[in-house]
Biotite code that builds the C-alpha atoms (Angstrom):
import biotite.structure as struc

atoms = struc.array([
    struc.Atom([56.585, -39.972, 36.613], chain_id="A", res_id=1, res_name="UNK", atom_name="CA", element="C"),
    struc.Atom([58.175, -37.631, 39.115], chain_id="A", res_id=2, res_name="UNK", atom_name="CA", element="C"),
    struc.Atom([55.790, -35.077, 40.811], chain_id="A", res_id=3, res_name="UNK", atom_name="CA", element="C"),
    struc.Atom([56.988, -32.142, 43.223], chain_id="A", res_id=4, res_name="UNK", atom_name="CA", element="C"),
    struc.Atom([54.415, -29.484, 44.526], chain_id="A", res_id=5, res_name="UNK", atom_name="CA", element="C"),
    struc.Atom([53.792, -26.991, 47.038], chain_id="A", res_id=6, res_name="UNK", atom_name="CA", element="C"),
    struc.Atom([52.046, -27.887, 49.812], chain_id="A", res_id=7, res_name="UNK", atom_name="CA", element="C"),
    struc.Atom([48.447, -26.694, 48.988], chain_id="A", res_id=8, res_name="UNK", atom_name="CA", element="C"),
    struc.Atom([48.140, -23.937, 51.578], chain_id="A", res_id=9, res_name="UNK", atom_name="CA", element="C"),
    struc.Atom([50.927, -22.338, 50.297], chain_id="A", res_id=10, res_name="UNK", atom_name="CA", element="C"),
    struc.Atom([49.204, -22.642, 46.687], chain_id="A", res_id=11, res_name="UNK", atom_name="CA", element="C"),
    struc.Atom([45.939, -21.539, 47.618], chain_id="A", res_id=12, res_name="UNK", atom_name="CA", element="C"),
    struc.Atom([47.468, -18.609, 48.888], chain_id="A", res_id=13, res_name="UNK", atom_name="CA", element="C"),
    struc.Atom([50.075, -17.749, 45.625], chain_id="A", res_id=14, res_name="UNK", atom_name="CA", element="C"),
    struc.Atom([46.382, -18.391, 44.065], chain_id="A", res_id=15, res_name="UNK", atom_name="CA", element="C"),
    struc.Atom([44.913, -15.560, 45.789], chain_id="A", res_id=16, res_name="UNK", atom_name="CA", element="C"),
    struc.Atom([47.506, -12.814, 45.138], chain_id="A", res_id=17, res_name="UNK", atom_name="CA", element="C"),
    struc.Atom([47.003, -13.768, 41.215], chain_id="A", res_id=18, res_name="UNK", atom_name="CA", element="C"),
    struc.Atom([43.899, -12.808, 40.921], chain_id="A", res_id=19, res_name="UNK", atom_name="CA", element="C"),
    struc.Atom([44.767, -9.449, 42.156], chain_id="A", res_id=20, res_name="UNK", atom_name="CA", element="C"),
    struc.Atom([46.831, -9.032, 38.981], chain_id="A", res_id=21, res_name="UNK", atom_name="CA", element="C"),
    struc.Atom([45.397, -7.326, 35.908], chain_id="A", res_id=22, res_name="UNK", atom_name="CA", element="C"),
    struc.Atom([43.872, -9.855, 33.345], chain_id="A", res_id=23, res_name="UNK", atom_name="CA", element="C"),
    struc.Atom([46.590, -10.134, 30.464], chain_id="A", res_id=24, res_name="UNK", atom_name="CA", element="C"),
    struc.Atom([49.455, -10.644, 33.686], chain_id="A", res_id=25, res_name="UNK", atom_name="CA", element="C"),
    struc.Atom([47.102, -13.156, 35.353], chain_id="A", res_id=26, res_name="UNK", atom_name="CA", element="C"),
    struc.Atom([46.482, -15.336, 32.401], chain_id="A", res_id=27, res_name="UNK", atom_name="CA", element="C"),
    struc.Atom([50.510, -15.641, 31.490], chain_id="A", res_id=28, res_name="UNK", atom_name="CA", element="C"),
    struc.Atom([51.353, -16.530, 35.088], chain_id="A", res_id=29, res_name="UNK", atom_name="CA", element="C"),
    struc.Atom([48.049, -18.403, 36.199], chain_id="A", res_id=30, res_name="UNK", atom_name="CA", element="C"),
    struc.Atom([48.472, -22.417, 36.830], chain_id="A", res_id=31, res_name="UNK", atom_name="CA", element="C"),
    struc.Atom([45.921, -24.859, 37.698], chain_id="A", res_id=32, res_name="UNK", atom_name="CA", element="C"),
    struc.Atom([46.540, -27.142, 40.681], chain_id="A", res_id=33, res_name="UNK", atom_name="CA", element="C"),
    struc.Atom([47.722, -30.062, 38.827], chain_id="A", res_id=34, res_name="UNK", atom_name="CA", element="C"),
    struc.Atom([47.940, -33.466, 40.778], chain_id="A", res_id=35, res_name="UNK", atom_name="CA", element="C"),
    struc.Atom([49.309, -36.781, 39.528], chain_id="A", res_id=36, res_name="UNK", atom_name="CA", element="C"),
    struc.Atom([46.173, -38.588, 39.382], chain_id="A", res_id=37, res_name="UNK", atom_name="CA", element="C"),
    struc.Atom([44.790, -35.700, 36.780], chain_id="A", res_id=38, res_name="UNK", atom_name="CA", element="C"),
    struc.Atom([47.773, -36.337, 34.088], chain_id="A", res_id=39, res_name="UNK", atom_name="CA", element="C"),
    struc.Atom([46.796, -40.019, 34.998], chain_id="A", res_id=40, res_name="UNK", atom_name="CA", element="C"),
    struc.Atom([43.215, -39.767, 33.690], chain_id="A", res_id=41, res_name="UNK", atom_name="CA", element="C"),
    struc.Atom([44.041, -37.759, 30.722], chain_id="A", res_id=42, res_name="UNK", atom_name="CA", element="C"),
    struc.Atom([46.887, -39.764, 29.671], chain_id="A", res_id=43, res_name="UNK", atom_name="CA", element="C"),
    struc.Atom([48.883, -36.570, 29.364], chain_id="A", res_id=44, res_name="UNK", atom_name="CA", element="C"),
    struc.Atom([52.053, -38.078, 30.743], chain_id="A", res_id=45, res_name="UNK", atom_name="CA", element="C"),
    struc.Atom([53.761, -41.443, 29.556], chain_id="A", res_id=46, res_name="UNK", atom_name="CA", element="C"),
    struc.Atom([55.586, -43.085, 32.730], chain_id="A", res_id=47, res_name="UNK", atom_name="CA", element="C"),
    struc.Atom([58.941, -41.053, 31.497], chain_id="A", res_id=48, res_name="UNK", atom_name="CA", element="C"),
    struc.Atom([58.252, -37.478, 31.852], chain_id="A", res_id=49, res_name="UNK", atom_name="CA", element="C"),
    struc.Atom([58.413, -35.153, 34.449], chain_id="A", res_id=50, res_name="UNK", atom_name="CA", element="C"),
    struc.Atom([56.467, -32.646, 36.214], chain_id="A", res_id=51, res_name="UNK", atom_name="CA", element="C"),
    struc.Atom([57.867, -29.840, 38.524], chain_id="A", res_id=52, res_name="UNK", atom_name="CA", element="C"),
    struc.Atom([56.309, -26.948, 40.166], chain_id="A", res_id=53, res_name="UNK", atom_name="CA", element="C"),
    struc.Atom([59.073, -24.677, 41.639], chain_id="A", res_id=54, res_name="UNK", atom_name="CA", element="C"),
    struc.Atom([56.113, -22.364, 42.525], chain_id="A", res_id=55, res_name="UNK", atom_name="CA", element="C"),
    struc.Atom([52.443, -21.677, 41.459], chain_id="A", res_id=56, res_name="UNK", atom_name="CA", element="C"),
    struc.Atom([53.502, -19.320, 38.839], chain_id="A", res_id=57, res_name="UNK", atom_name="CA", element="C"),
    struc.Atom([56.777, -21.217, 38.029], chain_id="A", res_id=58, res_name="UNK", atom_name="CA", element="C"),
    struc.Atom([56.551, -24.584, 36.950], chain_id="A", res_id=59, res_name="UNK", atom_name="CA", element="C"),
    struc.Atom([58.874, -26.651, 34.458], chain_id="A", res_id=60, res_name="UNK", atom_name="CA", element="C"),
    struc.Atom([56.873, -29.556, 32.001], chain_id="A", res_id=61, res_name="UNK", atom_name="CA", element="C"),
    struc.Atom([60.233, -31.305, 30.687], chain_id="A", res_id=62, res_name="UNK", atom_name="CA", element="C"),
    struc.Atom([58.244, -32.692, 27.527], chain_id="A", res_id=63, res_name="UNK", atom_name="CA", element="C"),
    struc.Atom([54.275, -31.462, 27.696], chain_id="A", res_id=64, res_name="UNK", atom_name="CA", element="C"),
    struc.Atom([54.689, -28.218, 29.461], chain_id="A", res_id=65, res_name="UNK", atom_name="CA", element="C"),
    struc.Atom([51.605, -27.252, 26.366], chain_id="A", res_id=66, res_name="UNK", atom_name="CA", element="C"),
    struc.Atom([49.423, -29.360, 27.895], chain_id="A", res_id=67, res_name="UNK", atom_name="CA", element="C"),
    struc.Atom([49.504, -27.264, 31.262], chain_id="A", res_id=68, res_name="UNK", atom_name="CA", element="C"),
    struc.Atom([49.162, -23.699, 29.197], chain_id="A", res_id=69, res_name="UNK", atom_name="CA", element="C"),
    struc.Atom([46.120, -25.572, 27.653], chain_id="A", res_id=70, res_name="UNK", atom_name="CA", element="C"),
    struc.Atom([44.083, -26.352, 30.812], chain_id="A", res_id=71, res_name="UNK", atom_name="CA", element="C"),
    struc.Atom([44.558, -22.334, 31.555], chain_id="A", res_id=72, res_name="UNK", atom_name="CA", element="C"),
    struc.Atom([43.917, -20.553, 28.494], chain_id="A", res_id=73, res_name="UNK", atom_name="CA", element="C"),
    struc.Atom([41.104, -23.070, 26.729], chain_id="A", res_id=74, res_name="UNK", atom_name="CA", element="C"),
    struc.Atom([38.190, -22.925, 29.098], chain_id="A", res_id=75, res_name="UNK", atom_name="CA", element="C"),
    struc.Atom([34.853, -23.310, 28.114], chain_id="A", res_id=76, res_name="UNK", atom_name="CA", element="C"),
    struc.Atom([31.845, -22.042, 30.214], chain_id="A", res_id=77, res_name="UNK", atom_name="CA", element="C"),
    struc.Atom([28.107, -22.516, 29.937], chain_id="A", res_id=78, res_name="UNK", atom_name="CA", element="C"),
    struc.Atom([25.699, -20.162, 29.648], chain_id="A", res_id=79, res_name="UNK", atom_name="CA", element="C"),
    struc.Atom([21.568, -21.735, 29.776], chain_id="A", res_id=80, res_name="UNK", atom_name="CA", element="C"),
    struc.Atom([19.127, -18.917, 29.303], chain_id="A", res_id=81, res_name="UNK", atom_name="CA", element="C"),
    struc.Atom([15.147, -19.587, 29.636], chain_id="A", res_id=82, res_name="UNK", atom_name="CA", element="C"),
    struc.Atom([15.409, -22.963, 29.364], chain_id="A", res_id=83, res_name="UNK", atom_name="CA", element="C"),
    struc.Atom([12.366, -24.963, 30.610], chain_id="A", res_id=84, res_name="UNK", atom_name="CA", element="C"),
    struc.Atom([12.667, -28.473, 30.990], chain_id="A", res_id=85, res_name="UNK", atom_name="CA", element="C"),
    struc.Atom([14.769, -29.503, 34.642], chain_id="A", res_id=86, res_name="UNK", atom_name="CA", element="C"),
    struc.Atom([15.991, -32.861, 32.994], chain_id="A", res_id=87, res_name="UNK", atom_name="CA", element="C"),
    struc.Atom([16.968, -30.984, 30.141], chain_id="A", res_id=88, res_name="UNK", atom_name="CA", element="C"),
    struc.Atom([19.274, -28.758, 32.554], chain_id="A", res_id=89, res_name="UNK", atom_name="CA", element="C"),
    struc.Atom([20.223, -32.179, 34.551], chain_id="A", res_id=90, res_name="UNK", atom_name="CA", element="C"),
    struc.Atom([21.803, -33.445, 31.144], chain_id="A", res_id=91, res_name="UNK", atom_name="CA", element="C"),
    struc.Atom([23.634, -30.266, 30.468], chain_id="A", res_id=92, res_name="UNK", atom_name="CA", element="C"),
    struc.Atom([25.145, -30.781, 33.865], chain_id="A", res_id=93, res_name="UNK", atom_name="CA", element="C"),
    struc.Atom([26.347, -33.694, 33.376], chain_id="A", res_id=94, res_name="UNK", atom_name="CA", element="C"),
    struc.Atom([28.178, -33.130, 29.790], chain_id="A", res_id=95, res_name="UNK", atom_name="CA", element="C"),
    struc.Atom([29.605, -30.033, 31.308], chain_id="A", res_id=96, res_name="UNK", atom_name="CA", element="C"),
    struc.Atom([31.336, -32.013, 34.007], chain_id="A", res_id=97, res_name="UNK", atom_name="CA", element="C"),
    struc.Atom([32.278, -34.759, 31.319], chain_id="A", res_id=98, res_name="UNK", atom_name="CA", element="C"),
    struc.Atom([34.048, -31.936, 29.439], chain_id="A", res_id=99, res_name="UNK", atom_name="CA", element="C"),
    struc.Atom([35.367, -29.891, 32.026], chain_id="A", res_id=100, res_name="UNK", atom_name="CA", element="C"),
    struc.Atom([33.494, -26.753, 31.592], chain_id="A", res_id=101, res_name="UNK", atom_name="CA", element="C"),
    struc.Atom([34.626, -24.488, 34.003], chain_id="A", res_id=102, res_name="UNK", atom_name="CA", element="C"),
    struc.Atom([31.570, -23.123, 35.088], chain_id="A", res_id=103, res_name="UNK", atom_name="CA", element="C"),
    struc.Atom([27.549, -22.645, 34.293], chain_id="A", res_id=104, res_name="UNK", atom_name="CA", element="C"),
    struc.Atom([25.997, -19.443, 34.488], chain_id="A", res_id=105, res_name="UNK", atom_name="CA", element="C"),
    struc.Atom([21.955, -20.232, 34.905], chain_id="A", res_id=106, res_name="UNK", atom_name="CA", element="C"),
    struc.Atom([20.173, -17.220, 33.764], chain_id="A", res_id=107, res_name="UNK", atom_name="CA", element="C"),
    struc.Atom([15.882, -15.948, 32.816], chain_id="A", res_id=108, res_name="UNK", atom_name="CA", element="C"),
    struc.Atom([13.600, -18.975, 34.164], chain_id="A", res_id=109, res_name="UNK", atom_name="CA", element="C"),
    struc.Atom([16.176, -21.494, 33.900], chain_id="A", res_id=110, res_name="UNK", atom_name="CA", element="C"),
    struc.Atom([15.820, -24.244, 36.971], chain_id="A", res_id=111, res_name="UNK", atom_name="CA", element="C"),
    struc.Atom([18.525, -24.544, 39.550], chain_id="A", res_id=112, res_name="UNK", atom_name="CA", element="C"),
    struc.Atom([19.960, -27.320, 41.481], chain_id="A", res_id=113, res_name="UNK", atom_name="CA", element="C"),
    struc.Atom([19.365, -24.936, 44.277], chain_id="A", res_id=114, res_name="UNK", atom_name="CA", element="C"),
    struc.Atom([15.378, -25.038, 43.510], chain_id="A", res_id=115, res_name="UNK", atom_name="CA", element="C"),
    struc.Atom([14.940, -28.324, 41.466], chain_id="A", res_id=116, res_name="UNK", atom_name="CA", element="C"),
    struc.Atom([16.864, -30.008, 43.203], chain_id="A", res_id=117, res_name="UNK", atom_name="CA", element="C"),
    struc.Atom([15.156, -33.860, 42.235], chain_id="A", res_id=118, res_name="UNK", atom_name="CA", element="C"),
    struc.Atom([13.887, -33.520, 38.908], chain_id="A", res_id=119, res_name="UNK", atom_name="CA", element="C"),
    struc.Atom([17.831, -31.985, 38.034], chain_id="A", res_id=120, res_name="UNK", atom_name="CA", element="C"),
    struc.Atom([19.344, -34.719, 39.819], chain_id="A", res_id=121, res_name="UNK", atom_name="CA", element="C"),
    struc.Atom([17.405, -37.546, 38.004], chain_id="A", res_id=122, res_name="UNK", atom_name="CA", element="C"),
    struc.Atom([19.630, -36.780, 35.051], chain_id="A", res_id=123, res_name="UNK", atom_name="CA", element="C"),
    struc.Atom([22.354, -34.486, 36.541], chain_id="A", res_id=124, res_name="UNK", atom_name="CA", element="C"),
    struc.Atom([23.637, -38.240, 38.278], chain_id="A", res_id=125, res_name="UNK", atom_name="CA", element="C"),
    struc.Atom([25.683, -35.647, 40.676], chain_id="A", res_id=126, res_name="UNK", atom_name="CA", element="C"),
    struc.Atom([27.085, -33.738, 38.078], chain_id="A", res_id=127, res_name="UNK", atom_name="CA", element="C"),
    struc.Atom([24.961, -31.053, 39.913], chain_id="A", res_id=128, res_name="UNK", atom_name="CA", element="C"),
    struc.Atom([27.667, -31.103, 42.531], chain_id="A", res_id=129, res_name="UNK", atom_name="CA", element="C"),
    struc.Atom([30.617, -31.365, 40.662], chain_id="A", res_id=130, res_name="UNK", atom_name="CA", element="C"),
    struc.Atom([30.462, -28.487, 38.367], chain_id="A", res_id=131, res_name="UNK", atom_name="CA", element="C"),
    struc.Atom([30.379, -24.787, 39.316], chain_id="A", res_id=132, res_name="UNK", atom_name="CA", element="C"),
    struc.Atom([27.198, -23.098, 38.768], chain_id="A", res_id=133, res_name="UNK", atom_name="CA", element="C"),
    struc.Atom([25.708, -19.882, 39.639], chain_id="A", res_id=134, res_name="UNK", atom_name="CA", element="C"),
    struc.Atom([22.246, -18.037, 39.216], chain_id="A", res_id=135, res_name="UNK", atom_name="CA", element="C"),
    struc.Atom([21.636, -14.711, 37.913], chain_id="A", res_id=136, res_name="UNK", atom_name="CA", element="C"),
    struc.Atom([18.162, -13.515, 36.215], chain_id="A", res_id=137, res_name="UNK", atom_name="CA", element="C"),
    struc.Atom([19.863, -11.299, 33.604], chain_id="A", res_id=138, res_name="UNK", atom_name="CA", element="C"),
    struc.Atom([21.374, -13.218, 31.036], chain_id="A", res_id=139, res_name="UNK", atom_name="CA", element="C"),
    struc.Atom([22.918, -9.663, 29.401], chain_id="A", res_id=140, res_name="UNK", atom_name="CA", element="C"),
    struc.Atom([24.790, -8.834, 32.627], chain_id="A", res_id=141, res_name="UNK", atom_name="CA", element="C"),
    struc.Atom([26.438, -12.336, 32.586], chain_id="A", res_id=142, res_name="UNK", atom_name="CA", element="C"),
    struc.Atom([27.369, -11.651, 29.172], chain_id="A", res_id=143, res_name="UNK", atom_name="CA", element="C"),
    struc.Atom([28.895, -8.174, 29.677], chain_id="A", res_id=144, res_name="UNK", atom_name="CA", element="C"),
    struc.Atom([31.306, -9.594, 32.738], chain_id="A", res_id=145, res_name="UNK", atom_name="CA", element="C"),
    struc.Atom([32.287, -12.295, 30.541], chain_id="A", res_id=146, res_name="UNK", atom_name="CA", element="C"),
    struc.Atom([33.143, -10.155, 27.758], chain_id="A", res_id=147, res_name="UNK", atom_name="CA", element="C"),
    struc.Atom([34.960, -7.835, 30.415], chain_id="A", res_id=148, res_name="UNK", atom_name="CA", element="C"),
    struc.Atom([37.029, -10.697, 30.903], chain_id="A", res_id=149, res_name="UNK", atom_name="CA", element="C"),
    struc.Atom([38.234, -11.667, 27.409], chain_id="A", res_id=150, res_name="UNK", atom_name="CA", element="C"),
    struc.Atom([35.201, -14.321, 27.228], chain_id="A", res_id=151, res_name="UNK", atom_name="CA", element="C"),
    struc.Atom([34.101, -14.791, 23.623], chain_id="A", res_id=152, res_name="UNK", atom_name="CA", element="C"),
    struc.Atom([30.239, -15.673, 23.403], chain_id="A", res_id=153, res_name="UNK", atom_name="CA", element="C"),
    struc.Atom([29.277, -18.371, 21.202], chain_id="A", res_id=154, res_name="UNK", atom_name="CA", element="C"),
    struc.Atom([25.581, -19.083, 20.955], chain_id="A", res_id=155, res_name="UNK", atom_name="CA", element="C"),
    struc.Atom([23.283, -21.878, 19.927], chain_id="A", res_id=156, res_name="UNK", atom_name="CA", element="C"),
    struc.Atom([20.623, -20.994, 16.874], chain_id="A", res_id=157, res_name="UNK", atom_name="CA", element="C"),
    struc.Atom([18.855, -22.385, 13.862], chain_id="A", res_id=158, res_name="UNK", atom_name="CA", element="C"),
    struc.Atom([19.111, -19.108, 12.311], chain_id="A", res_id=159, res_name="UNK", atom_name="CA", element="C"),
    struc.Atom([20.237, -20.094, 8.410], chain_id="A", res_id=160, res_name="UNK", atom_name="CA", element="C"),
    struc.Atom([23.301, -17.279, 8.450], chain_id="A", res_id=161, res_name="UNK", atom_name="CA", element="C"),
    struc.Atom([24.819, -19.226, 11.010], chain_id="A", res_id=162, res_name="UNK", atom_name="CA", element="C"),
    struc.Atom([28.055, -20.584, 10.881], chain_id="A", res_id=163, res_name="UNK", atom_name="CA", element="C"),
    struc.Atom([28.048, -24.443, 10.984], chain_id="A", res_id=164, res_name="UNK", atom_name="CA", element="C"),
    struc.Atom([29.893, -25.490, 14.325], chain_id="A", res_id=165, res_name="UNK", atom_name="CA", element="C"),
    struc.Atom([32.580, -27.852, 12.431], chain_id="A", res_id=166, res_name="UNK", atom_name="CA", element="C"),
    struc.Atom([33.593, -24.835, 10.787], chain_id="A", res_id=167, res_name="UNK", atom_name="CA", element="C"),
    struc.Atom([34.077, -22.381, 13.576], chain_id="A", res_id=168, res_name="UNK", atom_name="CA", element="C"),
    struc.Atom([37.460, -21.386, 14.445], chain_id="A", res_id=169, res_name="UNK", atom_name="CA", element="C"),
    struc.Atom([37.598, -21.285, 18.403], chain_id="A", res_id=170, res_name="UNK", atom_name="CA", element="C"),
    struc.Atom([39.389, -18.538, 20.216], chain_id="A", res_id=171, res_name="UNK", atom_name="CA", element="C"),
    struc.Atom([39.523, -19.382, 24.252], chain_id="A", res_id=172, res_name="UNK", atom_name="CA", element="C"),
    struc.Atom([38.029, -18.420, 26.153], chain_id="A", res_id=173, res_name="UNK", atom_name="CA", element="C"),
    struc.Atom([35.039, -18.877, 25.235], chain_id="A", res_id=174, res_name="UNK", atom_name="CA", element="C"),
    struc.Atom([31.183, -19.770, 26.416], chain_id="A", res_id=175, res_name="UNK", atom_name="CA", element="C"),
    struc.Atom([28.468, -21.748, 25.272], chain_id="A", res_id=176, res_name="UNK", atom_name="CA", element="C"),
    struc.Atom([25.000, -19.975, 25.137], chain_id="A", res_id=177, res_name="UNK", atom_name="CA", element="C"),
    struc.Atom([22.009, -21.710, 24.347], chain_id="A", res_id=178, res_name="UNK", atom_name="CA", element="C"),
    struc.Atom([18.335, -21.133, 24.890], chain_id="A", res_id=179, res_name="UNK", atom_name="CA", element="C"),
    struc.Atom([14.759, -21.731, 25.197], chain_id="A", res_id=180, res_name="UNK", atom_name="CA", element="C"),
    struc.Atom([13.667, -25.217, 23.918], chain_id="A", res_id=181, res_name="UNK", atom_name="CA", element="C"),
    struc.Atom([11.103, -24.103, 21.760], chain_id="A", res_id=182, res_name="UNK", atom_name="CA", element="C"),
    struc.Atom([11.939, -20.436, 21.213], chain_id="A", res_id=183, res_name="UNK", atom_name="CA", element="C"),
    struc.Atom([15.580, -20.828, 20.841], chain_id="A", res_id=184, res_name="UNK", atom_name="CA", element="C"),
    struc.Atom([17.466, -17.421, 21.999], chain_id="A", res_id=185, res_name="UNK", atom_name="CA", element="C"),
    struc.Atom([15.824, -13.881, 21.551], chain_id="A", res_id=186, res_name="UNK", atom_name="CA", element="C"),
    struc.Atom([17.198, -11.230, 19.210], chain_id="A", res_id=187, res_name="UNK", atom_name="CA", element="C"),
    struc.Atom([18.248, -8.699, 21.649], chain_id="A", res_id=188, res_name="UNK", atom_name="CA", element="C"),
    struc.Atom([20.322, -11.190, 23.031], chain_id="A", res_id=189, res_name="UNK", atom_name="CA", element="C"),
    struc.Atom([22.021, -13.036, 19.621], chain_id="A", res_id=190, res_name="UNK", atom_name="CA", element="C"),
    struc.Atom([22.925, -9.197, 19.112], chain_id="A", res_id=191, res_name="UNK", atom_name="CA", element="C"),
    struc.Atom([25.498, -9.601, 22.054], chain_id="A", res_id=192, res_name="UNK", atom_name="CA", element="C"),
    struc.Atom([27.244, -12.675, 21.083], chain_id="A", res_id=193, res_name="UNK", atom_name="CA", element="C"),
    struc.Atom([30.246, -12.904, 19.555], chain_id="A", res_id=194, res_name="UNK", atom_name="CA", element="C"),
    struc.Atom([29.420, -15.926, 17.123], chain_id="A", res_id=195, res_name="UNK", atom_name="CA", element="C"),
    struc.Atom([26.466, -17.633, 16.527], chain_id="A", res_id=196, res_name="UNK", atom_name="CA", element="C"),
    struc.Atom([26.614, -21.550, 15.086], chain_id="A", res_id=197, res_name="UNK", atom_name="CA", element="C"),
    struc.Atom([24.058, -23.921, 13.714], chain_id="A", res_id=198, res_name="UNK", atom_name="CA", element="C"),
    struc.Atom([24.036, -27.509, 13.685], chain_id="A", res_id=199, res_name="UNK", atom_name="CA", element="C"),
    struc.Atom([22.812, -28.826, 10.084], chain_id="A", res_id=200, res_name="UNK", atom_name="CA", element="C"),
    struc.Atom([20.151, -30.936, 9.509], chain_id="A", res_id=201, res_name="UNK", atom_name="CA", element="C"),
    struc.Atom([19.215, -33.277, 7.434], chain_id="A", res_id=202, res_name="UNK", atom_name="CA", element="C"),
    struc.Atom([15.785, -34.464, 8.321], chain_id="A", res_id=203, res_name="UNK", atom_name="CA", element="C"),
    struc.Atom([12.899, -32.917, 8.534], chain_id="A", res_id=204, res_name="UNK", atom_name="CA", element="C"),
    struc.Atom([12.972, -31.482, 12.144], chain_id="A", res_id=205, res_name="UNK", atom_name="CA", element="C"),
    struc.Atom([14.588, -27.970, 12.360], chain_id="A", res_id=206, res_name="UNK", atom_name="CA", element="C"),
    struc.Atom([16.515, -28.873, 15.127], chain_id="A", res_id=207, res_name="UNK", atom_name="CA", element="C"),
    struc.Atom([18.011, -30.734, 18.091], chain_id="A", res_id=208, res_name="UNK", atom_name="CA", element="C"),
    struc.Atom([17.071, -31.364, 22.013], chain_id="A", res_id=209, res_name="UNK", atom_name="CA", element="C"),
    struc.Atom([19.086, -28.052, 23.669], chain_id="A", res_id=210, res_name="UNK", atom_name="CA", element="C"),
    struc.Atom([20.824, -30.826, 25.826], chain_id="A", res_id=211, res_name="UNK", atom_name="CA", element="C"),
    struc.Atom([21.798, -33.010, 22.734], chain_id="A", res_id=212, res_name="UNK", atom_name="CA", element="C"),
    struc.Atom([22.928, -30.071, 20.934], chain_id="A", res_id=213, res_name="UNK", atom_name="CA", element="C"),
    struc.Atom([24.909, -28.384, 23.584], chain_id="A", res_id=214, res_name="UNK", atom_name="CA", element="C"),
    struc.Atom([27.033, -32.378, 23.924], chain_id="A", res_id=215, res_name="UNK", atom_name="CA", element="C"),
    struc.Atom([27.714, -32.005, 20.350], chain_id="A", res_id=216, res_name="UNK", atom_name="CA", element="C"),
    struc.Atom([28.982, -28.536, 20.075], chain_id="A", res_id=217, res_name="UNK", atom_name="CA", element="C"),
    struc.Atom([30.363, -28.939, 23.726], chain_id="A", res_id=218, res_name="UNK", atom_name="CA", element="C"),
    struc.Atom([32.670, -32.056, 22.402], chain_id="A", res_id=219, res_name="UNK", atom_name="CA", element="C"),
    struc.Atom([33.707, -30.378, 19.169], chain_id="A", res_id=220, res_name="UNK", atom_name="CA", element="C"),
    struc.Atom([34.870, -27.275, 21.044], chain_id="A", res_id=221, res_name="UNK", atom_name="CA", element="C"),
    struc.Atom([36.671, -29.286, 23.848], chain_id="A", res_id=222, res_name="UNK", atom_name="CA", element="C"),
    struc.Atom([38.754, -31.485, 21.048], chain_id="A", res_id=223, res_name="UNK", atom_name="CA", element="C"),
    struc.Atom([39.834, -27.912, 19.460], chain_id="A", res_id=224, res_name="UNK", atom_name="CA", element="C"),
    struc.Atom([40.652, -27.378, 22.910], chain_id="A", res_id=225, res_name="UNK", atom_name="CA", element="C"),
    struc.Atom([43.183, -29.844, 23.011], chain_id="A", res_id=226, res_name="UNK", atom_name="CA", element="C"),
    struc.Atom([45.164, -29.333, 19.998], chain_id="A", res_id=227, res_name="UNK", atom_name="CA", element="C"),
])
């Protein structure tokens, strides 16, 4: 495989003029910073095929040039509001950095890495580092910028009108929102979500750990991702 880029200065800086750009021009020109080593891990390119970036908003992907457009226009963010338990947030962590969620918003009385930083860690195992995260009390703030920028909201609920996650049709962008452990999200909020999905059960438990339900619906959503 045959790799030319920029050098990364000169990338960082193409970067930086993008996100001047309105929204709808951004996201058609937008690239990620793409190195060998990532197309390595995914097994996105086969020894034969070729990758060349003329610039950062010009680039030529002689037989997967989909699988560039994908990274861009498929991300998945995190939103975890009120929840309680720090190991529960240290798990969440570290699915969202097995599934490349592009960021976590932390909102309500949810612990931080920031303020929790050894009971997150315990199950984080440095995913706390590796994924972007930031802290604001007001969950319905985080919601309205993410809406502002073309961000679907997909909560987490038991509620029995909810759409069963296996049979949601993702639109990306979109984020994950889940909620208290025992108390699950609050009405005023579900009313600002764009979808809201259950995972059935079968048992007699209502429902899931958050942290084991956010994996599963995190998973599903990144495989739709990638087709």
């Amino acid at each position: 495989m045959k790799l030319l880029k920029q050098p990364e200065d000169v990338m960082e800086k193409s970067f930086e003029k993008l996100k001047e750009l309105p929204l709808d021009r951004r996201n058609s020109l937008e690239i990620e910073m793409v190195y060998q080593e990532t197309y390595r891990k995914f097994g996105r390119c086969k020894g034969n095929e070729e990758v060349i970036f003329s610039t950062p908003a010009q680039f030529q992907f002689s037989k997967s040039k989909k699988y560039v457009k994908r990274e861009i226009m498929k991300k998945i963010f995190a939103i975890l509001h009120n929840i309680r338990s720090c190991y529960n947030v240290g798990a969440i962590f570290r699915t969202c950095d097995a599934v490349a969620i592009e960021k976590i918003y932390l909102t309500g009385y949810t612990p931080t890495p920031e303020r929790n930083p050894e009971r997150i860690k315990k199950t984080a195992l440095g995913a706390e580092k590796t994924v972007k995260w930031e802290y604001k009390r007001n969950v319905g703030k985080i919601i309205e910028k993410l809406k502002k920028e073309e961000v679907k909201i997909v909560a987490l609920e038991t509620e029995k009108s909810a759409l069963p996650y296996f049979k949601f049709k993702p639109k990306f962008p979109l984020a994950i929102l889940v909620g208290n452990e025992k108390r699950g999200i609050d009405k005023r909020t579900l009313k600002k979500v764009d979808f809201v999905l259950k995972i059935p059960m079968f048992g007699k438990k209502e429902s899931l750990n958050v942290a084991v339900a956010f994996s599963i619906v995190a998973y599903h959503l990144k495989i739709q991702s990638l087709k």
